[in-house]
Backbone bond lengths (Angstrom), bond angles and torsions (degrees), N, CA, C in turn:
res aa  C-N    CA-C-N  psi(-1)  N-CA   C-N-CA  omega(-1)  CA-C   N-CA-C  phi
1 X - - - 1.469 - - 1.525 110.46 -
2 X 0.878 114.19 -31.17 1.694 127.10 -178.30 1.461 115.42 -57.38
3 X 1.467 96.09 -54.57 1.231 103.86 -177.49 1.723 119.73 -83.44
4 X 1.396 108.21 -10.21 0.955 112.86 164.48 1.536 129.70 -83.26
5 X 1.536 100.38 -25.18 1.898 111.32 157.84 1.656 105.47 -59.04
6 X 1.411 122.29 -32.64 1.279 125.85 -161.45 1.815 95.63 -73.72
7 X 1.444 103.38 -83.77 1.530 86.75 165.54 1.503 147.26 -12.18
8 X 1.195 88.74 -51.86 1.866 98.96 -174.16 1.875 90.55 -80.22
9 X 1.322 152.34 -9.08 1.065 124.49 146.47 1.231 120.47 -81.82
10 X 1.348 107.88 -38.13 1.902 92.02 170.06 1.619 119.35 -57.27
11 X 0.739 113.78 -20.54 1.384 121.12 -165.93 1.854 98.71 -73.00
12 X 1.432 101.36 -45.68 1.420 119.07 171.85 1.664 119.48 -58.70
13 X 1.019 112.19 -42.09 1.651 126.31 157.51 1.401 121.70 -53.53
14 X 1.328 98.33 -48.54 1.527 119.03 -173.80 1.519 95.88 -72.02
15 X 1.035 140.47 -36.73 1.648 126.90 -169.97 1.584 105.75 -107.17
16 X 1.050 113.33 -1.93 1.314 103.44 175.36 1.324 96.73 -89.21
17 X 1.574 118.45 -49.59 2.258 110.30 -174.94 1.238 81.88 -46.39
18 X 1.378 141.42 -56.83 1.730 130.20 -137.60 1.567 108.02 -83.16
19 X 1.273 133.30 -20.39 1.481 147.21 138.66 1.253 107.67 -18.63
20 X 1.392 119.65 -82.39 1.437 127.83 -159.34 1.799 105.08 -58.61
21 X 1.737 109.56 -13.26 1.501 103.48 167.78 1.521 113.17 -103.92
22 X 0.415 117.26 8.83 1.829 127.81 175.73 1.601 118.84 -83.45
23 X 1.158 100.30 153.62 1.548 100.53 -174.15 1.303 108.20 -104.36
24 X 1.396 146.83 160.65 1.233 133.70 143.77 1.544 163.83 -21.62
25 X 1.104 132.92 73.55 1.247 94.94 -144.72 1.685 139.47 -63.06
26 X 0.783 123.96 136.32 1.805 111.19 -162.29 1.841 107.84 -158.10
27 X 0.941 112.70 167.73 1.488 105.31 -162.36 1.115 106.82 -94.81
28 X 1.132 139.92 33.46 1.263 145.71 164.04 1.586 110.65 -117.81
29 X 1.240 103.02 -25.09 1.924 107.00 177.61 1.422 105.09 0.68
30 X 1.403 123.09 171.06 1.519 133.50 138.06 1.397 100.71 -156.00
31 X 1.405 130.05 15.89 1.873 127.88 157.73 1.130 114.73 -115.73
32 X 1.399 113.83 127.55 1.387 118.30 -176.35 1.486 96.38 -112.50
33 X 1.292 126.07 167.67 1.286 156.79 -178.47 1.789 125.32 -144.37
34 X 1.643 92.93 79.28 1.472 85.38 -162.80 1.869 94.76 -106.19
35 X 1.350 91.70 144.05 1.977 118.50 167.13 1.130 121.88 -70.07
36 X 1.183 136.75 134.14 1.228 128.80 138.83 1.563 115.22 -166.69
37 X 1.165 118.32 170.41 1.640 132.10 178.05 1.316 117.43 -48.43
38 X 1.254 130.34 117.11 1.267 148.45 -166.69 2.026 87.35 -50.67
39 X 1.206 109.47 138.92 1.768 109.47 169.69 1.860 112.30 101.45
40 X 1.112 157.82 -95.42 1.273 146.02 -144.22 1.498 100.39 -130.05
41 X 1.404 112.37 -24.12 1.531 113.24 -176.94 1.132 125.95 -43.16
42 X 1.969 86.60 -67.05 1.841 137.44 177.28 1.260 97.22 -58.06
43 X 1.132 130.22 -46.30 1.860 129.09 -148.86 1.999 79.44 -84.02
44 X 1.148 117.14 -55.87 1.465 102.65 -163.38 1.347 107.98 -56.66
45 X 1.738 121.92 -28.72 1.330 102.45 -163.71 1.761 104.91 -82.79
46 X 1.487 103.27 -8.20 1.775 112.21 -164.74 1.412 95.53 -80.94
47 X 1.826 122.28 -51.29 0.911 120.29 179.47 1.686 127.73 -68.23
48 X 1.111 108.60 -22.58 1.622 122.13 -149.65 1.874 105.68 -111.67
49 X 1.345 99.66 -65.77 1.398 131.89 -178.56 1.255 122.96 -73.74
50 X 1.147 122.89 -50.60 1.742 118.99 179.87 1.319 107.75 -79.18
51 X 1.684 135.15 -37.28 1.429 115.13 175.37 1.650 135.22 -68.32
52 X 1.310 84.52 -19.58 1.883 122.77 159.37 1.606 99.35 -48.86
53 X 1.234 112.79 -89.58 1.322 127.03 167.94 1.906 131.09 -27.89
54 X 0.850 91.84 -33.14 1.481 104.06 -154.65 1.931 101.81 -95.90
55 X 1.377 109.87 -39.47 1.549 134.86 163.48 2.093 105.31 -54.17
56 X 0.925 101.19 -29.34 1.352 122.16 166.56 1.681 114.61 -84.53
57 X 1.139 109.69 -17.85 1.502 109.92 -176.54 1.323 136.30 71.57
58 X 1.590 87.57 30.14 1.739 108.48 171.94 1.796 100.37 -90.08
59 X 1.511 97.77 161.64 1.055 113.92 157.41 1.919 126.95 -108.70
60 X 1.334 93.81 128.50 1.824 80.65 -160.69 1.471 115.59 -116.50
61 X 1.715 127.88 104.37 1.050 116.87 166.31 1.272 144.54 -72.31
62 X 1.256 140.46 109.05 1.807 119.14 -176.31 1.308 116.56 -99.21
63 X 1.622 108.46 111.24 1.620 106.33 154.85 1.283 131.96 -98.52
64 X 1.433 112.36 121.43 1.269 121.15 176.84 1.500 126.83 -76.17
65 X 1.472 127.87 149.10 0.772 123.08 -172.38 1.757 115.53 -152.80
66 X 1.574 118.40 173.55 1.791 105.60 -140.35 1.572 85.89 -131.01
67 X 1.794 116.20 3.98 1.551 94.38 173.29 1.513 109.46 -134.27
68 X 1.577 139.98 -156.05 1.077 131.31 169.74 1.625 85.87 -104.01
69 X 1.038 171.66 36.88 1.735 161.21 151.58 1.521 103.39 -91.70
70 X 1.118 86.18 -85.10 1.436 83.49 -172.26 1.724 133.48 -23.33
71 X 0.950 133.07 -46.84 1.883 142.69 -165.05 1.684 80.80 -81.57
72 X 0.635 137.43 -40.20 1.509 130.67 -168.45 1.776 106.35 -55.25
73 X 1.382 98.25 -79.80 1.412 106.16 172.37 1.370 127.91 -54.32
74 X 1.802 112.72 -41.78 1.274 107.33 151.05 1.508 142.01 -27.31
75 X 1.510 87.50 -45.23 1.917 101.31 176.16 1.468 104.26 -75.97
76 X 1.113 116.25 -37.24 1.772 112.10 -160.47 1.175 105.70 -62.08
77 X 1.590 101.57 -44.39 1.602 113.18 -160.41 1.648 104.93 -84.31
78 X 1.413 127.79 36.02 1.368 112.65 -173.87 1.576 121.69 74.27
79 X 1.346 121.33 -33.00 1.445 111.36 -173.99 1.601 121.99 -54.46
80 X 1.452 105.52 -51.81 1.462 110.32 164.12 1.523 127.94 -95.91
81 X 1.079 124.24 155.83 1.612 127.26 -175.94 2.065 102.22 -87.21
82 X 1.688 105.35 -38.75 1.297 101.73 -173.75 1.831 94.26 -153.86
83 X 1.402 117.73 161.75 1.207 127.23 -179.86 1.690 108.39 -143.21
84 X 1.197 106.07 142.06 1.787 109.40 -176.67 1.614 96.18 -136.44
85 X 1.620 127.28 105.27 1.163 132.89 158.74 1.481 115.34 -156.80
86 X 0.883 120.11 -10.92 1.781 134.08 174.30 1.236 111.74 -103.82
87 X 1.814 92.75 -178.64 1.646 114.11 -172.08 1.544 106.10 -125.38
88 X 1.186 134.37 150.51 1.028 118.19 -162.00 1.661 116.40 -75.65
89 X 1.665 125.63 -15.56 1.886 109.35 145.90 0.942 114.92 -1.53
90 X 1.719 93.13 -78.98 1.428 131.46 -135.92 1.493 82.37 -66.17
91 X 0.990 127.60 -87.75 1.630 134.58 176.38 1.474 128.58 -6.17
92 X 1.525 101.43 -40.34 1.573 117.16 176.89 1.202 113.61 -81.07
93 X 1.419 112.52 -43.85 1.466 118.16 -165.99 1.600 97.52 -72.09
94 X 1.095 122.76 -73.71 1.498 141.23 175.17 1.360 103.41 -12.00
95 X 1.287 133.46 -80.57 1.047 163.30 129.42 1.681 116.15 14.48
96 X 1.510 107.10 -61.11 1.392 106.97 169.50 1.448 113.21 -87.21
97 X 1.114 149.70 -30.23 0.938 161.85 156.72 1.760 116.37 -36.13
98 X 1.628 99.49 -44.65 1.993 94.42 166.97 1.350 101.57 -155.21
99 X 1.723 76.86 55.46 1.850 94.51 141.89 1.934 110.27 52.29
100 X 0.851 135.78 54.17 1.107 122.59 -159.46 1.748 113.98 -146.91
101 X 1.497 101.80 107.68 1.980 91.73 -155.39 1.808 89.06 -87.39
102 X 1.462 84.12 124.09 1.394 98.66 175.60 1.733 115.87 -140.80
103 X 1.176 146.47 96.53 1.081 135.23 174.19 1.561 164.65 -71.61
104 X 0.746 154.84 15.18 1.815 159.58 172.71 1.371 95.99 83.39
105 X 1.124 153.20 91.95 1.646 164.57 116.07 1.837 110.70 7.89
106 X 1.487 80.62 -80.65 1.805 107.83 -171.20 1.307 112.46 -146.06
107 X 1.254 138.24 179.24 1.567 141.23 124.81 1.010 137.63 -63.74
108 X 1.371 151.90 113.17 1.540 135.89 -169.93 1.916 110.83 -108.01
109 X 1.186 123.69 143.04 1.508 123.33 164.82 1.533 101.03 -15.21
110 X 1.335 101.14 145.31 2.066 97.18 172.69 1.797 100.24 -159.92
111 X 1.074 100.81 114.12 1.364 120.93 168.62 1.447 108.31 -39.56
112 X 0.939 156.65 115.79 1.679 162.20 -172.02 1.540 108.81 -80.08
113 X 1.102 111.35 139.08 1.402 136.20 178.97 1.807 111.54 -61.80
114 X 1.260 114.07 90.32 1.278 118.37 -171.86 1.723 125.46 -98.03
115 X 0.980 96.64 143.90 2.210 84.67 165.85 1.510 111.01 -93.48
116 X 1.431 118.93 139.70 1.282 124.09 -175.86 1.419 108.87 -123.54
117 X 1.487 124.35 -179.16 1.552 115.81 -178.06 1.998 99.95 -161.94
118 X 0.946 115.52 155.50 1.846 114.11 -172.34 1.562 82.43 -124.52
119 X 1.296 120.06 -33.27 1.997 135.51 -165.27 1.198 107.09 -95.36
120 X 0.984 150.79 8.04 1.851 157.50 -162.83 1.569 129.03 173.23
121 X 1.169 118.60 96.86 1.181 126.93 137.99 1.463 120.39 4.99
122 X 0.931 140.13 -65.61 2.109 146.06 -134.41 1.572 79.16 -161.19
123 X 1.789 108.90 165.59 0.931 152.22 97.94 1.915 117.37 4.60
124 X 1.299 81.04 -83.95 1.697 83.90 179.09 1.175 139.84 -46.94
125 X 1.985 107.91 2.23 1.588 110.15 -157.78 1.763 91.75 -107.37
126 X 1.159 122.02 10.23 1.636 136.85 161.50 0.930 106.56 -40.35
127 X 1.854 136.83 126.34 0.942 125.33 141.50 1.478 119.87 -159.20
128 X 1.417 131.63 149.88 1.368 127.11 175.46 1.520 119.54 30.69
129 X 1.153 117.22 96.68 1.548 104.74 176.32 1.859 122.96 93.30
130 X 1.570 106.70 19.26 1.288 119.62 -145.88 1.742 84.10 -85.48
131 X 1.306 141.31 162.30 1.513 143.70 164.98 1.394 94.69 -86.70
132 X 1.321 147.19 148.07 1.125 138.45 132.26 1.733 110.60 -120.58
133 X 1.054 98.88 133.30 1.203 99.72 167.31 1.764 149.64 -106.59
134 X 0.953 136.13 141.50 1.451 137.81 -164.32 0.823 144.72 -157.06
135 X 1.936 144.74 138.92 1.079 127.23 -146.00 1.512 108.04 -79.48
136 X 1.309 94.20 159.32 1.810 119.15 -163.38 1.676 114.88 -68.77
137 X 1.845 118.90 -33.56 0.950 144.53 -135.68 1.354 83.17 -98.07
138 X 1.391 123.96 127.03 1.572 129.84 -173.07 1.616 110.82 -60.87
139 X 1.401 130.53 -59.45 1.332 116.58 -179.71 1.823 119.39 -64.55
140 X 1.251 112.44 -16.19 1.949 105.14 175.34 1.843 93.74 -99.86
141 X 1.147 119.35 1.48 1.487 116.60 179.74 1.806 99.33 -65.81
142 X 1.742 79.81 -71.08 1.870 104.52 168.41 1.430 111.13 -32.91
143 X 0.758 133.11 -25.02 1.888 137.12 -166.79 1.774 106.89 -86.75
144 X 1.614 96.45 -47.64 1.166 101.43 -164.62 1.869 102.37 -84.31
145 X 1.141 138.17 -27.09 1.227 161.34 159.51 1.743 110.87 -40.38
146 X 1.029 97.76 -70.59 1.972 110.63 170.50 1.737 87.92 -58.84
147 X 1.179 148.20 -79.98 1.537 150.76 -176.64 1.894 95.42 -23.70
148 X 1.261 113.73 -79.30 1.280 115.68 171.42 1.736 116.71 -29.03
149 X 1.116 108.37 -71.82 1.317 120.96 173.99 1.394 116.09 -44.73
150 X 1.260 122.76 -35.96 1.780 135.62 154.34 1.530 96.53 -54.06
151 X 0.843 133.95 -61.45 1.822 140.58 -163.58 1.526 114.99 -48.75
152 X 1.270 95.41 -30.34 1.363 104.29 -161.62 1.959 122.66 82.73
153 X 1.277 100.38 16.36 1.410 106.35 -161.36 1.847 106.09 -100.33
154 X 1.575 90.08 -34.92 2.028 85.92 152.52 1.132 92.95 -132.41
155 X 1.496 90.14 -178.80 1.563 121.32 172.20 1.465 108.43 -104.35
156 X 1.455 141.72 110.10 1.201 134.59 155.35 1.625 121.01 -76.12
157 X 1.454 96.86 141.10 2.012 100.93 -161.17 1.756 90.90 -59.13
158 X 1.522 93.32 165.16 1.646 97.40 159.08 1.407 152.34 -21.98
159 X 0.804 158.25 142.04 1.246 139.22 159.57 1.521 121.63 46.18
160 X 1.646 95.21 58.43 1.910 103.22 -170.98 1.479 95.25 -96.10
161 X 1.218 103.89 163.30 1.715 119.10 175.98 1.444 94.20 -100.69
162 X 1.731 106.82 118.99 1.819 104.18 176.77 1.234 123.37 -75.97
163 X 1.497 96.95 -5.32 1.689 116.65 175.43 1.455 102.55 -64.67
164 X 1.177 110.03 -75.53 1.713 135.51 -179.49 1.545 117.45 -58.57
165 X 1.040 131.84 -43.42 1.609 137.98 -175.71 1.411 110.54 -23.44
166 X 1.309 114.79 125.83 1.349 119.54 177.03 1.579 109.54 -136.52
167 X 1.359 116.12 179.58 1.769 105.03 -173.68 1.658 105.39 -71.91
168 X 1.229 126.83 4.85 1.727 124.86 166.11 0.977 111.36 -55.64
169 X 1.686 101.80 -44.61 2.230 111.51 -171.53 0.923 91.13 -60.25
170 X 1.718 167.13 -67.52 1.489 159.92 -71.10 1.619 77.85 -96.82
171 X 1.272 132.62 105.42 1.467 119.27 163.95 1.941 108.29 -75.30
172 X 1.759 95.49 -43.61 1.600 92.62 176.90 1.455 101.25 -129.21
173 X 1.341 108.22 158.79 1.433 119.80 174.75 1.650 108.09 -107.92
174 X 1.119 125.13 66.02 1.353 146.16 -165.38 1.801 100.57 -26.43
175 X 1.450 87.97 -80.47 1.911 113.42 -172.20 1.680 112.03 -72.20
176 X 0.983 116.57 -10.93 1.778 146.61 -176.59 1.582 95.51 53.03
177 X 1.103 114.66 66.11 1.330 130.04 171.79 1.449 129.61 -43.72
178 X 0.954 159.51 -95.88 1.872 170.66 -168.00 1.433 109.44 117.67
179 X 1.684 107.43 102.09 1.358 104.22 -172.33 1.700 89.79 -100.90
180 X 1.838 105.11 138.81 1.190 125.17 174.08 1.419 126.86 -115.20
181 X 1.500 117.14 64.46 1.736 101.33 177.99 1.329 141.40 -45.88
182 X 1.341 113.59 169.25 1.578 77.71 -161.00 1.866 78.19 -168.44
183 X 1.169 136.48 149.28 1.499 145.23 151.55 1.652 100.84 -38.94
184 X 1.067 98.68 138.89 1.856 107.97 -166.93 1.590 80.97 -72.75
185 X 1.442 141.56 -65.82 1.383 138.18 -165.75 1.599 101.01 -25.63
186 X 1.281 111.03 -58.65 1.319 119.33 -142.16 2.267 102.23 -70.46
187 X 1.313 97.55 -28.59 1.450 108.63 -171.04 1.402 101.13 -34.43
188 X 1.302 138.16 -86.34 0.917 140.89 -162.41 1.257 107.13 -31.03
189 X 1.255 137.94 -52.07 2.012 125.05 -164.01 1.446 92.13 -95.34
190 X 1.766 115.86 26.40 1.460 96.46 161.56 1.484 135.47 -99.24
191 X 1.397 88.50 -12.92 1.323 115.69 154.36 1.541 138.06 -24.92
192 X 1.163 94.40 -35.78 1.957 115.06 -174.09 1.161 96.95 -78.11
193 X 1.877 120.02 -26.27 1.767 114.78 -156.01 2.011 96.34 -115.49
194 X 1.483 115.54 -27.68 1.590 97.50 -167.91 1.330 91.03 -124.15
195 X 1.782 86.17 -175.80 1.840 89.88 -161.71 1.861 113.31 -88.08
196 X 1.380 94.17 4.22 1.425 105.88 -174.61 1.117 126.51 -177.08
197 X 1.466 129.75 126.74 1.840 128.47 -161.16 0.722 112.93 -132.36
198 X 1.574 129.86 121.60 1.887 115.75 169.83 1.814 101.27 -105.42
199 X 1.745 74.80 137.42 1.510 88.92 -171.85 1.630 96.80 -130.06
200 X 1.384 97.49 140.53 1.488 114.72 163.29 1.178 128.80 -45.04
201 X 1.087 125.64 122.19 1.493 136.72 -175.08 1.809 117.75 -19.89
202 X 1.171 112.53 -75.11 1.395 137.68 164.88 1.332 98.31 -36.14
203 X 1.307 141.75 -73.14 1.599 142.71 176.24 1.300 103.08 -37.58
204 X 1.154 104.99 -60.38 2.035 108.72 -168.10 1.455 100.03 -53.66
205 X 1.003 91.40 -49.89 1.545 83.18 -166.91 2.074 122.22 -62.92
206 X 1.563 82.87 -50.46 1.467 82.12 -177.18 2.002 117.05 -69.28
207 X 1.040 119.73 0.21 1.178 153.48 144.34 1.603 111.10 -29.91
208 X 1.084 116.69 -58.41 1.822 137.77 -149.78 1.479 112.88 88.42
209 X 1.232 124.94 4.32 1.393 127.11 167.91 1.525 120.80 -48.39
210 X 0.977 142.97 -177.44 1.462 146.54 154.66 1.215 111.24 -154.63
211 X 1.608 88.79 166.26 1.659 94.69 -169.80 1.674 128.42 -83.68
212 X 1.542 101.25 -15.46 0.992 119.13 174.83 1.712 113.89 -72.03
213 X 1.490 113.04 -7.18 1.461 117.18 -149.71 1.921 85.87 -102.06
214 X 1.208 98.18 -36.99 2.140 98.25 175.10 1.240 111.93 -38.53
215 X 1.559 105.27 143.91 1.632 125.17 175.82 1.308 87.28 -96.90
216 X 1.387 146.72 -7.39 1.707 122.92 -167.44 1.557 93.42 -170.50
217 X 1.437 108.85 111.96 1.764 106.46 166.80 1.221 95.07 -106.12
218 X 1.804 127.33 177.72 0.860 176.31 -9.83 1.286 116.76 87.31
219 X 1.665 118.52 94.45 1.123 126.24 -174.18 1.857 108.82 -76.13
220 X 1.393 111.10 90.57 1.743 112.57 -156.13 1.662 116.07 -93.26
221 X 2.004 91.29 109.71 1.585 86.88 -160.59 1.674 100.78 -79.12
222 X 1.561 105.85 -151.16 1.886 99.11 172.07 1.078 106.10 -80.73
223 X 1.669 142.22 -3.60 1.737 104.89 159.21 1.097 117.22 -74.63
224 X 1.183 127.86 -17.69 1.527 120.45 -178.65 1.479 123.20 -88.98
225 X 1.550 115.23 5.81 1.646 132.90 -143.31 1.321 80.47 -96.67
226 X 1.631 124.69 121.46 1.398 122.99 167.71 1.874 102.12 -52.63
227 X 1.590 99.70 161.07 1.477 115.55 153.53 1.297 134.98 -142.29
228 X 1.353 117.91 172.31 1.690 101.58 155.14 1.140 139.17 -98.50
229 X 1.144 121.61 134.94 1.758 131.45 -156.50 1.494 86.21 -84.63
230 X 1.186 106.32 164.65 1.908 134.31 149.38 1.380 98.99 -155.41
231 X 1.742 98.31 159.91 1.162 116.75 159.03 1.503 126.25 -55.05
232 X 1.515 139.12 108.90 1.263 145.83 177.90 1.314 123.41 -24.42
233 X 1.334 92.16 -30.72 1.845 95.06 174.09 1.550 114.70 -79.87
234 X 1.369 106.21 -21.73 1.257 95.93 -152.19 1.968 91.54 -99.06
235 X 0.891 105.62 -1.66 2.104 120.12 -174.06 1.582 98.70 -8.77
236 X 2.397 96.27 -70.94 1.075 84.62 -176.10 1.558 150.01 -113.93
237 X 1.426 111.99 42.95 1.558 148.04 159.94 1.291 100.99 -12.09
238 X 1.508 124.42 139.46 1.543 107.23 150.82 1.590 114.93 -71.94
239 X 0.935 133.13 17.61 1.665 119.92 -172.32 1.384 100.09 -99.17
240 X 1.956 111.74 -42.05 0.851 133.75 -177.47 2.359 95.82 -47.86
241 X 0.834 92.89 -90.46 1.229 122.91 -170.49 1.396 94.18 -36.05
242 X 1.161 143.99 -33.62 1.721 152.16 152.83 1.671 103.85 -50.41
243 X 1.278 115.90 -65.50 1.462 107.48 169.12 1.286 105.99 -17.86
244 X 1.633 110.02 -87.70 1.350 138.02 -145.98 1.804 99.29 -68.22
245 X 1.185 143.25 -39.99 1.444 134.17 137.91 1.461 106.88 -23.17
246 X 1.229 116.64 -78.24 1.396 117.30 -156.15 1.956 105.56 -47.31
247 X 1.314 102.92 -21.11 2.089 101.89 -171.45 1.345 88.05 -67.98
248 X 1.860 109.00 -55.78 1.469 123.94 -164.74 1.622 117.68 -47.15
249 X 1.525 113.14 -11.69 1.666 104.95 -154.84 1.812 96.26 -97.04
250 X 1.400 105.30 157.96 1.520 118.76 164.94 1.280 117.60 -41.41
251 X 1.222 116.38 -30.97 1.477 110.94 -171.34 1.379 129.12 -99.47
252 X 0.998 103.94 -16.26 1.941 111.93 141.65 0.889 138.13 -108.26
253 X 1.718 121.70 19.93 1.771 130.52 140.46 1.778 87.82 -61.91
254 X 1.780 120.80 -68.03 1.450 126.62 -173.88 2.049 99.04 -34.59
255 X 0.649 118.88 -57.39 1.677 119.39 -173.71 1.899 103.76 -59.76
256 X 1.510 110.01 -58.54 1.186 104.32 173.32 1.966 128.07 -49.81
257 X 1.087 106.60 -18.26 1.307 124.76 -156.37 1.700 101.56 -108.04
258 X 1.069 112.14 -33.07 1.557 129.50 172.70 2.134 110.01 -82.51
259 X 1.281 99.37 -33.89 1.818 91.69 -154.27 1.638 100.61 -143.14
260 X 1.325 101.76 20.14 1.992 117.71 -166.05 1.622 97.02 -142.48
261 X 1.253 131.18 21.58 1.325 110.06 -167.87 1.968 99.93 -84.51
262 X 1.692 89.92 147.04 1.528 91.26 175.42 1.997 94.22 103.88
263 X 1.622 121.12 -18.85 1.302 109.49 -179.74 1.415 114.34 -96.69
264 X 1.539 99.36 131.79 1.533 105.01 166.01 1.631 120.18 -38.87
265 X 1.293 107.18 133.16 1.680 111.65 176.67 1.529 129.27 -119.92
266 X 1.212 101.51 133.78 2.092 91.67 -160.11 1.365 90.18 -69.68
267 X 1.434 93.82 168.95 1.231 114.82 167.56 1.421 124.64 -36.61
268 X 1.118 116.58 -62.03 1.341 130.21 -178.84 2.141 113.13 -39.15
269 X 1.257 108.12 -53.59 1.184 122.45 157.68 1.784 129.81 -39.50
270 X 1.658 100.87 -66.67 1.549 114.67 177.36 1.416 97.53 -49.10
271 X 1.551 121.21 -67.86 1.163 133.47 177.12 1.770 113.60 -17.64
272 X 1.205 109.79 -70.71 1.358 110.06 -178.64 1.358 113.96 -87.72
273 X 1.366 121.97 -12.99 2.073 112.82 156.18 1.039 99.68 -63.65
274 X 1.590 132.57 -41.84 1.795 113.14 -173.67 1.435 100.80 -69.14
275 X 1.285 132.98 -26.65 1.673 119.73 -162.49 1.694 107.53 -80.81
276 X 1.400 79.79 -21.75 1.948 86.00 -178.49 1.652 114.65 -83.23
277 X 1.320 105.38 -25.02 1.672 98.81 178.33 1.394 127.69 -84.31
């Protein structure tokens, strides 16, 4: 908790220096300042999103960033215009929790929340005493928990909310596992120490991981489908509304489909790969 008070002031520091570079928002804009997670987020909006943008005669900044706090407050506080690294939980909870009107944009492609292993081959090499590890943050905790509960490795009690699930639900500990939370950042170099880690998409990846390399994905419906946030006021902006074109257009399904393979795709996307084939 400490360190998580610590964050949420840096984070506060951190968007205020990034304020004083930001533009206003106003309906005439043409600089955007978009957030997101250092690894598949950033690359989609660099690859996908800003040339989209920019053909339009925006100007487009991307700051990356290495935690889930930070882009949040960043956005609230003016620093960013839009941010793409969450799911919409994460978004709600966050959000109500410090007060902060921020809204759901779109859905973007999202790499799925997988279990990985450096010590095992399969699934099947689980047993008695196994480490697993997982992020700390209550809604990707829940993700990885229901995954388990798919495994057969616990038992979650009755009538759990897959939204909500936390290690309380564990009615049985089947395989008697070792659950290790852990900051989603950190998953990846945990690898070297337990017998198995599920790490968030975005981590794995920026990692050198792949998706093809998981013993266990996460079949990831739209609550779990990252998006991009904006500020509530600003929803209906034309810049705003240029963003949200730019997910919609042919030419970054073509980018997703070229340099995204293996990522979940909203609706909006499938929709128009089936119309195109």
């Amino acid at each position: 908790m400490q360190r998580r008070n610590l964050l949420i002031l840096a984070a506060g520091l951190f968007a205020a220096s990034l304020a004083t570079q930001s533009w206003a928002a106003d309906p005439n804009k043409k600089e955007i300042v978009f957030g997101a997670t250092a690894g598949p987020y950033a690359d989609q909006i660099k690859l996908g999103i800003k040339p989209i943008l920019e053909k339009k005669g925006y100007t487009v900044k991307v700051v990356e960033f290495n935690d889930y706090i930070q882009p949040n407050f960043a956005l609230a506080q003016g620093a960013l215009d839009a941010n793409a690294f969450q799911h919409q939980v994460y978004l709600a909870k966050f959000s109500t929790e410090n007060k902060l009107a921020l809204s759901e944009l779109i859905k973007v492609p999202t790499a799925p929340i997988a279990i990985y292993s450096k010590k095992h081959k399969t699934l099947a090499e689980v047993k008695a005493g196994s480490t697993v590890a997982l992020p700390n943050d209550p809604t990707n905790a829940a993700r990885a928990l229901v995954l388990l509960d798919k495994f057969g490795w616990i038992k979650l009690r009755e009538g759990y909310d897959p939204i909500r699930v936390s290690e309380r639900d564990v009615a049985t500990n089947l395989k008697q596992i070792k659950l290790i939370p852990l900051e989603a950042a950190q998953l990846p170099r945990s690898l070297e120490d337990t017998d198995y880690s599920f790490i968030n998409g975005n981590f794995a990846l920026a990692s050198g991981l792949k998706i093809t390399e998981a013993l266990g994905l996460e079949d990831t419906g739209p609550t779990y489908q990252n998006l991009v946030a904006v500020r509530t006021a600003d929803k209906d902006k034309p810049y705003v509304r240029d963003i949200a074109d730019a997910y919609r257009s042919r030419e970054f399904l073509q980018v997703i489909d070229q340099h995204f393979q293996g990522f979940v795709k909203p609706d909006y996307l499938r929709k128009q790969q089936t119309a195109s084939n």
